[in-house]
C-alpha positions, -999 to 999 in steps of 0.1 A, spaced: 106 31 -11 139 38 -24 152 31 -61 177 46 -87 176 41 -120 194 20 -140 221 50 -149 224 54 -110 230 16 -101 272 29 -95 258 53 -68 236 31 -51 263 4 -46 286 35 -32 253 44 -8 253 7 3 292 3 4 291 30 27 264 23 48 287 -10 56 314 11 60 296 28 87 285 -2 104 250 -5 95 229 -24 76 205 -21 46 172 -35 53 143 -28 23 107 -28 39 79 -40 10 42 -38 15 35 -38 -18 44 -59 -52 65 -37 -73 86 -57 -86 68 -85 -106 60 -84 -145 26 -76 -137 29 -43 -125 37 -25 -155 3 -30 -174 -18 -23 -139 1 8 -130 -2 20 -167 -38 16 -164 -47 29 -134 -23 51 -112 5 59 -138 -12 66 -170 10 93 -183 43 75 -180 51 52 -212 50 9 -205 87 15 -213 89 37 -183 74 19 -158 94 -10 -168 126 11 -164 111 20 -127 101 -17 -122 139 -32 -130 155 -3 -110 134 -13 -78 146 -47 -83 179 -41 -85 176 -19 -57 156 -45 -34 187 -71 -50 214 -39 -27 199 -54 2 213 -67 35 176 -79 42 141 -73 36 106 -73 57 72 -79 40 44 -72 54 24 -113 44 38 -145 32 26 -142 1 43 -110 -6 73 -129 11 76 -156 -14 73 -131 -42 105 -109 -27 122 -142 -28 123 -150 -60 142 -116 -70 170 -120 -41 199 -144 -38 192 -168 -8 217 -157 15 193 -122 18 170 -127 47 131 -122 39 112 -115 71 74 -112 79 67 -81 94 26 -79 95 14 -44 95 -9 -46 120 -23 -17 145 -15 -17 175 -49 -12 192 -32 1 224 -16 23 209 -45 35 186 -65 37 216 -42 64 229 -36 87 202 -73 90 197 -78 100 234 -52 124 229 -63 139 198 -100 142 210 -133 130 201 -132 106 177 -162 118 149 -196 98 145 -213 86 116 -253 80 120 -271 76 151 -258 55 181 -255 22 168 -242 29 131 -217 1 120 -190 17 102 -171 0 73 -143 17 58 -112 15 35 -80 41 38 -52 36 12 -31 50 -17 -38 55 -47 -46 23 -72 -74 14 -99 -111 15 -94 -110 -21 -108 -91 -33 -75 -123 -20 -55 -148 -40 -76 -153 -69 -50 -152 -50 -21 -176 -20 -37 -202 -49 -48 -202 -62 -11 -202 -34 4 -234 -18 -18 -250 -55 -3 -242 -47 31 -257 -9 28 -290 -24 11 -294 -51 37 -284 -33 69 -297 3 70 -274 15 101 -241 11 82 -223 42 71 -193 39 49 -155 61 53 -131 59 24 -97 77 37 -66 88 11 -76 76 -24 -112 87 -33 -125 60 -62 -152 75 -81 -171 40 -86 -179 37 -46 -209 62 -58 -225 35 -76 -228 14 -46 -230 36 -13 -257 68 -11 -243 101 -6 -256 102 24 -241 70 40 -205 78 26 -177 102 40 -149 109 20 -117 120 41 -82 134 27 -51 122 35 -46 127 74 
């Protein structure tokens, strides 16, 4: 995710000018909204509580202007398509890119990297989330469900990977939850 500041907006035109110059081509990948009004309020609530709702706004503009430097940009859904479109010209490409695995290719790097771990007895269903770091709010729905799905099925075991929410402790027992770090 690259941005400049406003201050910086002369250097990031050189860095694009140059990058032309060299016979390439800019292309901003997006997998998130970060650019609409919205975000200001939800980051200040949750993930960014220390910067000012000036700040973040500061941050927000600069990523626009920055996405606004590009030659082209993926997305990773058509909704989040739509949204990039509406803060580029329309000769600026917008192309879905889904950010799927590739199952193959999962397949392989867990063979190589060994035993892949178990969670219950043979049988368990596991349900899991991995992600970066957002506001406990966003879990809400999913948490709910998934304290349904631990009540109604007892071989489910649950895995949430990168961002550890406190509230999935009010849903899923101890002992049906793993919490992993970053890998």
């Amino acid at each position: 995710r690259i941005n400049w500041e406003a201050h910086q907006h002369d250097i990031a035109q050189h860095w694009v000018r140059s990058l032309h110059k060299a016979g390439k081509t800019f292309i901003f990948e997006v997998d998130d909204d970060l650019f609409s009004r919205w975000i200001v309020p939800q980051q200040k609530a949750g993930v960014q509580v220390e910067q000012s709702v000036q700040e973040l706004e500061i941050e927000r503009v600069g990523r626009v202007r920055s996405l606004q430097l590009a030659d082209g940009v993926t997305v990773s859904c058509n909704r989040l398509a739509t949204v990039v479109r509406n803060f580029v010209d329309d000769t600026v490409p917008v192309e879905v890119v889904p950010n799927f695995l590739d199952y193959r290719w999962w397949q392989a790097v867990q063979a190589a990297g060994g035993p892949v771990p178990t969670y219950g007895p043979p049988g368990t269903v596991v349900i899991g989330w991995a992600g970066g770091t957002r506001p406990d709010s966003e879990f809400e729905a999913m948490l709910i469900a998934w304290g349904q799905i631990c009540q109604r099925y007892p071989f489910t075991h649950f895995v949430v990977a990168g961002h550890q929410f406190d509230s999935v402790a009010r849903y899923i027992p101890p002992h049906r939850l793993t919490r992993l770090t970053w890998l």
